[in-house]
Backbone atoms as SQL, in Angstrom:
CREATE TABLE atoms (id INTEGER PRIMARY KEY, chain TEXT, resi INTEGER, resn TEXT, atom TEXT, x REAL, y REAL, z REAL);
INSERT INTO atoms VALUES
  (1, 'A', 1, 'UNK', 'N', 12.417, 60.958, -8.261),
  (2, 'A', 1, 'UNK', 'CA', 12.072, 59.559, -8.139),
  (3, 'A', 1, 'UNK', 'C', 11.536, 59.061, -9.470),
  (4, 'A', 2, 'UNK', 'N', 11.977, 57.941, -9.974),
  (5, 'A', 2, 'UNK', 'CA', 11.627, 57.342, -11.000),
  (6, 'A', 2, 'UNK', 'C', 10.518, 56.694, -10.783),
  (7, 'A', 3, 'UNK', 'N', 9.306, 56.744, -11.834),
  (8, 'A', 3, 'UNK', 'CA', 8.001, 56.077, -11.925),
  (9, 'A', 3, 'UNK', 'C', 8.161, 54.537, -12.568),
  (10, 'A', 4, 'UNK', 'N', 7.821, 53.354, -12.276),
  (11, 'A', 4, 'UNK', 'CA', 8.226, 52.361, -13.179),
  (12, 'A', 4, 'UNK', 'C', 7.173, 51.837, -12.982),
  (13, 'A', 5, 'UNK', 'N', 5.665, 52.156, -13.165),
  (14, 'A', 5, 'UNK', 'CA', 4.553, 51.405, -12.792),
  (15, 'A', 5, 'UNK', 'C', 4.423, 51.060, -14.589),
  (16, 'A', 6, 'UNK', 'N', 3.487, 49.678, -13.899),
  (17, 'A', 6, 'UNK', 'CA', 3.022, 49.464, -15.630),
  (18, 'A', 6, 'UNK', 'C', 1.570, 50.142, -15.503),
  (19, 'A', 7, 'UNK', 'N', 1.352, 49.493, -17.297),
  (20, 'A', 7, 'UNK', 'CA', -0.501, 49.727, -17.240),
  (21, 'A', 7, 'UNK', 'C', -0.802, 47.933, -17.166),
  (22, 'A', 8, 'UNK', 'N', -1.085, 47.145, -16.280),
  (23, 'A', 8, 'UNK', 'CA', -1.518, 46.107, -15.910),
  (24, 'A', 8, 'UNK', 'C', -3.322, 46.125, -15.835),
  (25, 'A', 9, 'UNK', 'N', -4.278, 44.873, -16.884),
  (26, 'A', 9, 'UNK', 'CA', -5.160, 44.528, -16.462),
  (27, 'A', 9, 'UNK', 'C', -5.816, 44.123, -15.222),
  (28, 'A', 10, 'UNK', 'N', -7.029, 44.038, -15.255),
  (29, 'A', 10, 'UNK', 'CA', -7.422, 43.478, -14.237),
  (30, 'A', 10, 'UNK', 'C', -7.424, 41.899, -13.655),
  (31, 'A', 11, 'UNK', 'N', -7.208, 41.555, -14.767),
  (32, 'A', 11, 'UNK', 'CA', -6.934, 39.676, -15.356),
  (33, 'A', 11, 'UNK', 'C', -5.744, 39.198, -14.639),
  (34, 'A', 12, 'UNK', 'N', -4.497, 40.334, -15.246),
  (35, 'A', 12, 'UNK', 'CA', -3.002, 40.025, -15.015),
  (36, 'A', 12, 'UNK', 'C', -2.958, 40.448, -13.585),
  (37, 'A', 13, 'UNK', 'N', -4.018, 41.755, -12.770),
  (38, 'A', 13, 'UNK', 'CA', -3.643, 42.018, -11.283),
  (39, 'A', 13, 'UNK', 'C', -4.011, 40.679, -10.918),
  (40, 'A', 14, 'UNK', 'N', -5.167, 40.075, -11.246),
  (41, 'A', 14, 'UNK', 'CA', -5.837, 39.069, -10.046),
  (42, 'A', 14, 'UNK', 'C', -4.564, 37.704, -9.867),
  (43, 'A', 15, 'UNK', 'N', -4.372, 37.549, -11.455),
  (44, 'A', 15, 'UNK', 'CA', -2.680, 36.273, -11.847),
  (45, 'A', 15, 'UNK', 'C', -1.997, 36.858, -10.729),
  (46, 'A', 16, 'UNK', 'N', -1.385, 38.140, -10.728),
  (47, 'A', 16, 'UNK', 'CA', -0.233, 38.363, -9.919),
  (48, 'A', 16, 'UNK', 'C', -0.791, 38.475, -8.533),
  (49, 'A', 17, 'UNK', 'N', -1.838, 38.813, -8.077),
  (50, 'A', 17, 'UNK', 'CA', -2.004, 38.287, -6.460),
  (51, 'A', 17, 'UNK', 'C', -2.200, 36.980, -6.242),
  (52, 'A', 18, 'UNK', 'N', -2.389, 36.294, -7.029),
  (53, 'A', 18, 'UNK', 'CA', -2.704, 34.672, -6.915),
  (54, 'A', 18, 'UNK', 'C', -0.939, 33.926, -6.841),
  (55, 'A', 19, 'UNK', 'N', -0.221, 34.588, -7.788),
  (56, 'A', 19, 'UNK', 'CA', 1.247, 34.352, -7.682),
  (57, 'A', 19, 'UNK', 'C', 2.013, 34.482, -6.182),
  (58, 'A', 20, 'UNK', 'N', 1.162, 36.119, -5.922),
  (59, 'A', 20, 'UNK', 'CA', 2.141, 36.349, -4.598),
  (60, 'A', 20, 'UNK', 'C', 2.015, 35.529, -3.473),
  (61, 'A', 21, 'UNK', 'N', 0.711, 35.415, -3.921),
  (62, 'A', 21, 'UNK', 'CA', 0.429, 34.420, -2.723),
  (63, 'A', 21, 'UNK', 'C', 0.796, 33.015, -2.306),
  (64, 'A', 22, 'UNK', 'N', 1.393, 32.207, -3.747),
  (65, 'A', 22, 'UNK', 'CA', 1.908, 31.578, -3.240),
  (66, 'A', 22, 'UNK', 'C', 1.673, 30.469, -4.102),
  (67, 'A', 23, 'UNK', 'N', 1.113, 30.631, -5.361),
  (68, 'A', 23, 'UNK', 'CA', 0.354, 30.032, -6.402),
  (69, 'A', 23, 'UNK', 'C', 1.535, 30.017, -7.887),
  (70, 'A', 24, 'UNK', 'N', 1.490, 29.164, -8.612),
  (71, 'A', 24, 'UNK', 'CA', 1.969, 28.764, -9.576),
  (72, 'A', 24, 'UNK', 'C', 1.449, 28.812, -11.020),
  (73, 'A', 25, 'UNK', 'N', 2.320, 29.309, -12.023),
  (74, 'A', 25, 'UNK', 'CA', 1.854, 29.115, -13.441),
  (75, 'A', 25, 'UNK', 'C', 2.393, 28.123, -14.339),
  (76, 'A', 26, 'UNK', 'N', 1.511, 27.295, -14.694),
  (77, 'A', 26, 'UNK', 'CA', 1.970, 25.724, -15.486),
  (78, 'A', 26, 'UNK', 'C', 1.770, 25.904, -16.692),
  (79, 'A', 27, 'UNK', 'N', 2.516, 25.805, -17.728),
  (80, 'A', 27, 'UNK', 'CA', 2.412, 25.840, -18.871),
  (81, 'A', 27, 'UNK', 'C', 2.216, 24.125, -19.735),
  (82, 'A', 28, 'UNK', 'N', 1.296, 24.403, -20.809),
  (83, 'A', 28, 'UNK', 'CA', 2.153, 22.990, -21.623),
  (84, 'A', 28, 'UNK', 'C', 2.056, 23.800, -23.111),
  (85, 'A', 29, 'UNK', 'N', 3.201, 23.074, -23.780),
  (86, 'A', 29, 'UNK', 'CA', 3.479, 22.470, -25.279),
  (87, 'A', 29, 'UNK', 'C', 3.291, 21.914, -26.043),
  (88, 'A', 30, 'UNK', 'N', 3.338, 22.033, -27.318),
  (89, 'A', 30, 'UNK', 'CA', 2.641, 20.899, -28.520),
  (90, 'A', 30, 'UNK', 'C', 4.264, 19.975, -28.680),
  (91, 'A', 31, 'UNK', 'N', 4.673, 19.125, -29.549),
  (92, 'A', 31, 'UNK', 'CA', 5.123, 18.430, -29.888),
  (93, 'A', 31, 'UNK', 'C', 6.635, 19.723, -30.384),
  (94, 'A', 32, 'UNK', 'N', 6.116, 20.697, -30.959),
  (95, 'A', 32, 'UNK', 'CA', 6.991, 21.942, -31.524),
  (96, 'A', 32, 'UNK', 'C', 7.315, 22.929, -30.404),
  (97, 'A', 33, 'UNK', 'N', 6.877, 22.700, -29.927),
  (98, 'A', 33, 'UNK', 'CA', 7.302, 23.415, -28.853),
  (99, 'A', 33, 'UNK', 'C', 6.570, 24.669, -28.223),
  (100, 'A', 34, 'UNK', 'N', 5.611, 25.305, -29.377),
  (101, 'A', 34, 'UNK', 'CA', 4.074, 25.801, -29.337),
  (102, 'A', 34, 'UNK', 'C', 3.191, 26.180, -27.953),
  (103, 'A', 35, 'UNK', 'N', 3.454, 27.574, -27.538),
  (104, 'A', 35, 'UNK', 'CA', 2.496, 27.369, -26.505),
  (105, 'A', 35, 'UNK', 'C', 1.069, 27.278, -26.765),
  (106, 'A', 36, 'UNK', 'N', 0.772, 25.650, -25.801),
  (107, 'A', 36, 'UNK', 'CA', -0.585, 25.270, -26.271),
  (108, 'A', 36, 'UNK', 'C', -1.777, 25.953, -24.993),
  (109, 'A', 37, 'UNK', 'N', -1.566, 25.950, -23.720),
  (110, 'A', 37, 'UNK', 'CA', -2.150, 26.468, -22.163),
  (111, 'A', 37, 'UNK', 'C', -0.838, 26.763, -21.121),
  (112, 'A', 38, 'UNK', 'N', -1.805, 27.808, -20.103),
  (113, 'A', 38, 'UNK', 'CA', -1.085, 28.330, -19.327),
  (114, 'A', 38, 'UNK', 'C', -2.555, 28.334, -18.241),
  (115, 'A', 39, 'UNK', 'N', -2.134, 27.838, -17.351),
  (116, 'A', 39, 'UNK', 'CA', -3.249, 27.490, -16.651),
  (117, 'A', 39, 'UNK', 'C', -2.279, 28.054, -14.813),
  (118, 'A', 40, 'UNK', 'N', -3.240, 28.939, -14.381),
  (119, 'A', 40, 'UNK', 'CA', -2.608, 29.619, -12.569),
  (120, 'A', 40, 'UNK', 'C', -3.314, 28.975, -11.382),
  (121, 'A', 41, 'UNK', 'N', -2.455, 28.208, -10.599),
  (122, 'A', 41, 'UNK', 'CA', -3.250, 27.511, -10.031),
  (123, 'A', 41, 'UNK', 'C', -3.100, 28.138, -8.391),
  (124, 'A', 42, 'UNK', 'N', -3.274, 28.284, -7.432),
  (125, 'A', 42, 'UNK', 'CA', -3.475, 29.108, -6.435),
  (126, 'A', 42, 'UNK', 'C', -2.990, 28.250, -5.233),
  (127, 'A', 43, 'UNK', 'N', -2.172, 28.963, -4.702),
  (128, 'A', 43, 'UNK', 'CA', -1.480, 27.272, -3.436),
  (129, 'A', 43, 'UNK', 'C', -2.294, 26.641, -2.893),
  (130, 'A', 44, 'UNK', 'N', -3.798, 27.254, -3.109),
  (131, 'A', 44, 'UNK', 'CA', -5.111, 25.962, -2.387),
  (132, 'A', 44, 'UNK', 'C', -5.096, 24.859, -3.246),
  (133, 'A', 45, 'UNK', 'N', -4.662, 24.998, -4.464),
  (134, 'A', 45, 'UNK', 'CA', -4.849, 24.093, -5.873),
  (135, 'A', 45, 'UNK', 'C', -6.040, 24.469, -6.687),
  (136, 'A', 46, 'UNK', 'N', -6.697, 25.304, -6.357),
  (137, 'A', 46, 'UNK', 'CA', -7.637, 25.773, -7.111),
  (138, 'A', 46, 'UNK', 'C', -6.730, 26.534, -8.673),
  (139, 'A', 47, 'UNK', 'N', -7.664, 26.810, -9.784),
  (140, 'A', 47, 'UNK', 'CA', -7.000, 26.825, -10.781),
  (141, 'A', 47, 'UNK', 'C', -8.106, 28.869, -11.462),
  (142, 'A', 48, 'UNK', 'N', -7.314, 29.798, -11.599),
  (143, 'A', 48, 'UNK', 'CA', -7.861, 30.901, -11.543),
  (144, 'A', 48, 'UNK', 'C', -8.423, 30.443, -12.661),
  (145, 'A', 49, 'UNK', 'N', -9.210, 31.093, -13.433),
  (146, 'A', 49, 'UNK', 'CA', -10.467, 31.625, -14.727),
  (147, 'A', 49, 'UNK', 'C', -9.662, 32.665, -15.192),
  (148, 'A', 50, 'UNK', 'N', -9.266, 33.915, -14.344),
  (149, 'A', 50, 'UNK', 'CA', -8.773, 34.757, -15.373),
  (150, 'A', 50, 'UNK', 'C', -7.415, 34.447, -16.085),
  (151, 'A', 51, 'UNK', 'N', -6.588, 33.453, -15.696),
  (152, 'A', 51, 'UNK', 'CA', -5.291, 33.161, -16.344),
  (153, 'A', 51, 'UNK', 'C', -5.473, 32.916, -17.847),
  (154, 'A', 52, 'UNK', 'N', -4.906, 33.107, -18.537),
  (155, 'A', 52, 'UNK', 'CA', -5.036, 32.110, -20.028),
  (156, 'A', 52, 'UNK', 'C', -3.913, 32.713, -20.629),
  (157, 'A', 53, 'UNK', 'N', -3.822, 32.107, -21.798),
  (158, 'A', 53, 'UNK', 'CA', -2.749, 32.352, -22.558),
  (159, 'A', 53, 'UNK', 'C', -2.098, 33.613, -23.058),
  (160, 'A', 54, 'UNK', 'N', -2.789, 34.521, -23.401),
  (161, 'A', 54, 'UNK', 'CA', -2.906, 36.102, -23.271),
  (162, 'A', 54, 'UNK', 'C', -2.223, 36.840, -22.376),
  (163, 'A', 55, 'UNK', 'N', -2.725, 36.294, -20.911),
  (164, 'A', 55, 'UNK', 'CA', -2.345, 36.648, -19.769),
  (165, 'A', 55, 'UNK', 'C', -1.104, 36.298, -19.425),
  (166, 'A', 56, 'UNK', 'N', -0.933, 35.168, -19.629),
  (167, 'A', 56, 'UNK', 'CA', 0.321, 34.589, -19.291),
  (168, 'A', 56, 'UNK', 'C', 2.105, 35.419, -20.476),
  (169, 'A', 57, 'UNK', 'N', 1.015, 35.722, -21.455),
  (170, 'A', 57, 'UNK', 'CA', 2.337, 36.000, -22.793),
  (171, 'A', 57, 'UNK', 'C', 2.908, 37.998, -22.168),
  (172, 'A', 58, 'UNK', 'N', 1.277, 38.123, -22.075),
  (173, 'A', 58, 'UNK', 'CA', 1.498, 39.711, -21.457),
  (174, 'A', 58, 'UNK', 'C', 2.476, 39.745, -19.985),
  (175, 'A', 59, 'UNK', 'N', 2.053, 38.793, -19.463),
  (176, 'A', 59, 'UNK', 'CA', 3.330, 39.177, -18.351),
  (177, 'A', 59, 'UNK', 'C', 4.589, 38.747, -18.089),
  (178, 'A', 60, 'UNK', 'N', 4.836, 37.854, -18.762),
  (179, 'A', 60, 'UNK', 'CA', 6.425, 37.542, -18.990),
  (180, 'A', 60, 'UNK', 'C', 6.872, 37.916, -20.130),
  (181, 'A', 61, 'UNK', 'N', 5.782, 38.914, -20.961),
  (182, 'A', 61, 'UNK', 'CA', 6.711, 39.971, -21.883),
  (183, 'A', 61, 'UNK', 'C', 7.047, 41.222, -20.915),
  (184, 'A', 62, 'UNK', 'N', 6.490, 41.725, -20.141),
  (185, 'A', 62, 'UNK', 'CA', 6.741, 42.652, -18.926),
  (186, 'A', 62, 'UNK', 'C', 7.682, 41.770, -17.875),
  (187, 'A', 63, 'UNK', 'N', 8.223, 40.922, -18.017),
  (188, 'A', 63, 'UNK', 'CA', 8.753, 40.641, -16.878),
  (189, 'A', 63, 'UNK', 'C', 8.805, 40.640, -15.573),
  (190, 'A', 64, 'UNK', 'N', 7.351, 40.586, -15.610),
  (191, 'A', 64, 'UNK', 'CA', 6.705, 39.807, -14.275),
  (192, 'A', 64, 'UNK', 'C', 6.364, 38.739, -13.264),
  (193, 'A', 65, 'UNK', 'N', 6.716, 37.806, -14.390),
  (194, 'A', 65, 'UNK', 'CA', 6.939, 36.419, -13.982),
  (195, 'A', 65, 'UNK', 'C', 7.946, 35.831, -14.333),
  (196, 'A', 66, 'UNK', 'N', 8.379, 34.721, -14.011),
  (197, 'A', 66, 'UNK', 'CA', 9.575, 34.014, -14.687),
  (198, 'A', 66, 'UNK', 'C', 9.859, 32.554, -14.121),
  (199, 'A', 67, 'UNK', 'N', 10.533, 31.642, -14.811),
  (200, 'A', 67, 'UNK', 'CA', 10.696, 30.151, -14.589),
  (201, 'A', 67, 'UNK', 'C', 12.247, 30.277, -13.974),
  (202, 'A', 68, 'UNK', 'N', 12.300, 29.552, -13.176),
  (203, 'A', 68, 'UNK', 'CA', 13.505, 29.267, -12.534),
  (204, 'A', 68, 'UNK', 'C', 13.820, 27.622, -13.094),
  (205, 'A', 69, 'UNK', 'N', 14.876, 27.248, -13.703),
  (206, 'A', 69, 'UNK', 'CA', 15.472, 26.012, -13.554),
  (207, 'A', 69, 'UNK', 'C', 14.182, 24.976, -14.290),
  (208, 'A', 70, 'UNK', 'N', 13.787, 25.457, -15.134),
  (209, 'A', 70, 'UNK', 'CA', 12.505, 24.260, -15.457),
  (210, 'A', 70, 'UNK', 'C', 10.513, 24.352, -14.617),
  (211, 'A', 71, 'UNK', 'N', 10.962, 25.397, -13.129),
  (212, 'A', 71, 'UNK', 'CA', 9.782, 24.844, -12.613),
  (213, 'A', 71, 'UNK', 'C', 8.957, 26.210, -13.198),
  (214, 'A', 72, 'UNK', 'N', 7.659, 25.986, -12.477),
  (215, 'A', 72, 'UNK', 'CA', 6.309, 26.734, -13.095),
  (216, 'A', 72, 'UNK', 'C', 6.468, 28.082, -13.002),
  (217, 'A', 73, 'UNK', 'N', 6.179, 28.698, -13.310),
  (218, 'A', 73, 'UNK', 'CA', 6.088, 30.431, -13.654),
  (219, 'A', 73, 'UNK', 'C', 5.738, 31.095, -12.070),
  (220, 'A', 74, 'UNK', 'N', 6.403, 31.555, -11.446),
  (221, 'A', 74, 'UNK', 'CA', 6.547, 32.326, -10.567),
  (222, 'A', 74, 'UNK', 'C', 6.555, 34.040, -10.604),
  (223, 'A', 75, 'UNK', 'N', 5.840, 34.900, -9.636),
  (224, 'A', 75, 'UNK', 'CA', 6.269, 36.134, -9.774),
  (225, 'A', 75, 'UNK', 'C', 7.763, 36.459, -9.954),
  (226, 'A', 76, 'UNK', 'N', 8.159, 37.974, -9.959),
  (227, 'A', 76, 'UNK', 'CA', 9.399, 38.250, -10.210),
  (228, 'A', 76, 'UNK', 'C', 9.518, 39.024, -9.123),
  (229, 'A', 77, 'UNK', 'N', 10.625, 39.585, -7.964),
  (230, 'A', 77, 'UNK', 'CA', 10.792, 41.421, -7.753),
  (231, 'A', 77, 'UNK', 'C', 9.915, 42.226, -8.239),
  (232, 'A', 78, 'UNK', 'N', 9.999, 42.767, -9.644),
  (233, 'A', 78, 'UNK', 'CA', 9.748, 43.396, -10.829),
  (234, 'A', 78, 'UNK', 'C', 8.243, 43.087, -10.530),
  (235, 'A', 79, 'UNK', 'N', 7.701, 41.808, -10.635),
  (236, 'A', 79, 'UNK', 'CA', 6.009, 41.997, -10.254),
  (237, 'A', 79, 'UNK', 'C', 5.834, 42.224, -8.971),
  (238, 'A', 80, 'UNK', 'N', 6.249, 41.891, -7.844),
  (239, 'A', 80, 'UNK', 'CA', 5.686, 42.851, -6.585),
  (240, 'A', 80, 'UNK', 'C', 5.678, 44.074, -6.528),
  (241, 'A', 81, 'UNK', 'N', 6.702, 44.435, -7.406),
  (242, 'A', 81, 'UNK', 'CA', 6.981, 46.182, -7.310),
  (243, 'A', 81, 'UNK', 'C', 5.772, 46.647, -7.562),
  (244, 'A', 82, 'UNK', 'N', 5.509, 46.048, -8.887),
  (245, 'A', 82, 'UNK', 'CA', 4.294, 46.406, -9.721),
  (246, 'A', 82, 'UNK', 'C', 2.830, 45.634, -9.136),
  (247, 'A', 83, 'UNK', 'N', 2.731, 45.525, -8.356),
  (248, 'A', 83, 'UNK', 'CA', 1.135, 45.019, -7.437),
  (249, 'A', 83, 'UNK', 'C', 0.820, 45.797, -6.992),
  (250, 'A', 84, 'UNK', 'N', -0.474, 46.050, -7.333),
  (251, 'A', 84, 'UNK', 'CA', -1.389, 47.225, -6.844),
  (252, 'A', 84, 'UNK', 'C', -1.908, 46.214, -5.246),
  (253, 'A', 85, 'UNK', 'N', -1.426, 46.756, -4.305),
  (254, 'A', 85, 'UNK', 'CA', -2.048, 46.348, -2.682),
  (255, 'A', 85, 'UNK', 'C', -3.389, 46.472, -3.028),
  (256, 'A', 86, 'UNK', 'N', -4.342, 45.142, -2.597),
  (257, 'A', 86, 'UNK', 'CA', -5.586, 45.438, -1.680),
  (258, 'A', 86, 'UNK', 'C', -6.101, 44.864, -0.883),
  (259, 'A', 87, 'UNK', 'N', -6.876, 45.225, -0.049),
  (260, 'A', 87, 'UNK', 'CA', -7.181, 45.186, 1.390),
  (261, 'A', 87, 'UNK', 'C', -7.500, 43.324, 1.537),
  (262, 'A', 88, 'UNK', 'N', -8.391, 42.884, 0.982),
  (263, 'A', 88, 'UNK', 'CA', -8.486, 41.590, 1.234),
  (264, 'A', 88, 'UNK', 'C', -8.205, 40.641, -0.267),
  (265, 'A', 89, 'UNK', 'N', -7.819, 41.250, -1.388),
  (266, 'A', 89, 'UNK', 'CA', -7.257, 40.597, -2.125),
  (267, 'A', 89, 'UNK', 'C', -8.840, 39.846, -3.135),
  (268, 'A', 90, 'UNK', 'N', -10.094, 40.869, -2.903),
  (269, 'A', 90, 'UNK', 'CA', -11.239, 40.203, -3.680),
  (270, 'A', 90, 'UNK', 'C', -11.754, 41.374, -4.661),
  (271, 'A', 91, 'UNK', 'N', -11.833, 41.172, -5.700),
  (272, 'A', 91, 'UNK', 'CA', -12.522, 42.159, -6.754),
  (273, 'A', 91, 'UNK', 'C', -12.883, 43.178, -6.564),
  (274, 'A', 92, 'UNK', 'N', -13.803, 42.797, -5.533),
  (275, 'A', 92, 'UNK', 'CA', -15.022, 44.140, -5.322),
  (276, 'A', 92, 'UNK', 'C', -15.713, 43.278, -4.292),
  (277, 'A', 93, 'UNK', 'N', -16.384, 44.276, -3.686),
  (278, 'A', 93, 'UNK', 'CA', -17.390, 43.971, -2.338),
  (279, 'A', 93, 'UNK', 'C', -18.941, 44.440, -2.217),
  (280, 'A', 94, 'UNK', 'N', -19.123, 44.416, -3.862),
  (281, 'A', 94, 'UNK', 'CA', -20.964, 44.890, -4.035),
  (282, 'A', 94, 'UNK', 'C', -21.562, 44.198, -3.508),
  (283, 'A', 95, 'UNK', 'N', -22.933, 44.556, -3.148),
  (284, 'A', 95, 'UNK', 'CA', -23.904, 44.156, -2.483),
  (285, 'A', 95, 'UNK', 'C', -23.703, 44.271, -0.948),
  (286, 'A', 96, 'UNK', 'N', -23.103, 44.714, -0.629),
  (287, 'A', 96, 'UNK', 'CA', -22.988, 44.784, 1.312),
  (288, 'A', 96, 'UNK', 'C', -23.952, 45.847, 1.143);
């Protein structure tokens, strides 16, 4: 069996459960064409903290995400494969 896991942050896991779920990545441009923001917004419309530009370049150089036809940055196949499952989809559960 072939291994095809990446080494994925913790930044890019939280982007890609926010993706699976159902959430979108919006990019904008300068005048040149320049990526200026990449901002992940979550199908509640809430907008993640860990997304940023970094995040966004690292995973559609892995081919994890991708634009269909013009619209916002969507997971891929290729990133579900690569999603680490967890139980309720929150960081951590300190302090209980």
């Amino acid at each position: 069996m072939l291994d095809t896991s990446l080494n994925i942050s913790k930044p890019q896991q939280r982007t890609l459960h926010a993706l699976a779920q159902g959430g979108r990545i919006i990019i904008e441009r300068d005048e040149r064409g320049n990526l200026v923001s990449a901002e992940c917004v979550t199908r509640d419309g809430w907008t993640l903290a860990d997304c940023d530009v970094s995040v966004f370049k690292s995973l559609k150089r892995k081919r994890l995400i991708a634009s269909r036809a013009g619209r916002p940055y969507q997971i891929t196949r290729e990133g579900l494969v690569n999603l680490r499952s967890q139980l309720d989809n929150r960081t951590s559960v300190r302090g209980w």
